[in-house]
TIPAPA-490725 format. One line per 5 residues: number of its first residue (from 0); for each residue x, z, y of C-alpha. Coordinates in Angstrom, 3 decimals. Each point is the difference from the previous one (the first is absolute). Layout:
REM residues N
NUM) X:Z:Y ~ ...;
This chain:
REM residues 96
0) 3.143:-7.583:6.704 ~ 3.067:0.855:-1.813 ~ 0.573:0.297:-3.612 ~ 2.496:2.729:-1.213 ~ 1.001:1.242:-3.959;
5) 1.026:3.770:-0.258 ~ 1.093:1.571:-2.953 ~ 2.097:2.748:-1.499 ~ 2.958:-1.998:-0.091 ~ 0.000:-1.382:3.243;
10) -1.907:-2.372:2.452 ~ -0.607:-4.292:0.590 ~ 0.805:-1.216:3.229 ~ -3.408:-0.464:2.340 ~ -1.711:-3.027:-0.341;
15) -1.913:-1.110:3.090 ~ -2.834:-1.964:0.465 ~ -1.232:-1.776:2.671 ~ -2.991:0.416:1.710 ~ -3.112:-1.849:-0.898;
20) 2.066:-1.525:-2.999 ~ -2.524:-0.251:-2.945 ~ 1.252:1.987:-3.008 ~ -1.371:-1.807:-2.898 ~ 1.787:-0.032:-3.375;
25) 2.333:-2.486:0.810 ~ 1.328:1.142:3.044 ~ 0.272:4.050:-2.063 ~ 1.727:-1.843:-2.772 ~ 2.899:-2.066:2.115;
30) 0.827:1.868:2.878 ~ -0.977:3.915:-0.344 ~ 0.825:0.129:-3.886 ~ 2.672:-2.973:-0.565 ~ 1.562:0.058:3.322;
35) -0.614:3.117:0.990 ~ -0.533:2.801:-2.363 ~ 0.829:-0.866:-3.461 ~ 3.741:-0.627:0.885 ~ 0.612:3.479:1.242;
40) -2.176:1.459:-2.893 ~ 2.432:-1.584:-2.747 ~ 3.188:1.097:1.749 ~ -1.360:3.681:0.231 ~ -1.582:0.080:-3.539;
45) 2.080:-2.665:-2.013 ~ -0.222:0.909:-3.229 ~ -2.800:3.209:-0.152 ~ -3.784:-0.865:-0.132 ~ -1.707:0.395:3.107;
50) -3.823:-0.074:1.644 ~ -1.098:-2.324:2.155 ~ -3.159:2.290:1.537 ~ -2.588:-2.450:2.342 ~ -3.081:0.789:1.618;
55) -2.987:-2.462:-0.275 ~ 0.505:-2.369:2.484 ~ -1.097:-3.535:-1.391 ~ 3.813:-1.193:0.065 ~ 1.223:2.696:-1.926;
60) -3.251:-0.088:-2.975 ~ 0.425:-3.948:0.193 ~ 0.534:-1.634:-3.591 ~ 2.578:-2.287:1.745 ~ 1.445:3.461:0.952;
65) -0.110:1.685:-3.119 ~ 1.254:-3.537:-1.955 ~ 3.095:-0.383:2.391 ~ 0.896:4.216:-0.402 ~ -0.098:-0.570:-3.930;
70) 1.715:-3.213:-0.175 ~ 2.925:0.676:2.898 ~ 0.774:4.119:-0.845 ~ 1.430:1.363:-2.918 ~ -1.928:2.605:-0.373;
75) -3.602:0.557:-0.498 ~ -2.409:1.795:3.024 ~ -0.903:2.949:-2.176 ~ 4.442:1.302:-0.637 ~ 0.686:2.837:2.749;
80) 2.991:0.082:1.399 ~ -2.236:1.414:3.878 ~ 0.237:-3.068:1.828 ~ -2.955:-0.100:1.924 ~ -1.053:-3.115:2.580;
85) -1.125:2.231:3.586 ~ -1.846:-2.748:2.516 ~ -1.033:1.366:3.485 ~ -1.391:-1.719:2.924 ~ 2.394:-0.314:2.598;
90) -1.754:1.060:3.378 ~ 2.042:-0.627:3.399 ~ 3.171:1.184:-0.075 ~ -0.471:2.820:-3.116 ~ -0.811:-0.199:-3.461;
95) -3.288:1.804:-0.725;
């Protein structure tokens, strides 16, 4: 899978993950939002209000998740600013 943010303003670098890694809250927290995304996402917005848009997935509805977002952004998850968090299964040598 790969993890990607996408907004008016510009895009995150891709974050990978590897296969068969379990994506619980923990490893979403460190490495796709603190190591990966949230970075890039702070340089692009810095000071506007942006979105950070999820689908379901038990990582990303987590309390852990949601407690981490609130404490470690400066912004809350309902401000729009169009950043939106795109995850797609990565299938031999494409994206699909």
């Amino acid at each position: 899978m790969v993890s990607v943010g996408v907004s008016r303003m510009g895009k995150t670098g891709v974050v990978f993950i590897d296969p068969g890694a379990k994506v619980n809250s923990s490893h979403y927290c460190n490495i796709v939002l603190e190591k990966g995304l949230l970075p890039d996402v702070r340089a692009i917005c810095r000071h506007y209000k942006w979105t950070l848009q999820q689908d379901g997935a038990p990582a990303h509805i987590a309390r852990t998740t949601m407690d981490s977002l609130k404490k470690n952004t400066s912004t809350s998850l309902n401000f729009a600013c169009g950043l939106q968090i795109a995850l797609k299964e990565r299938k031999g040598s494409g994206l699909v």
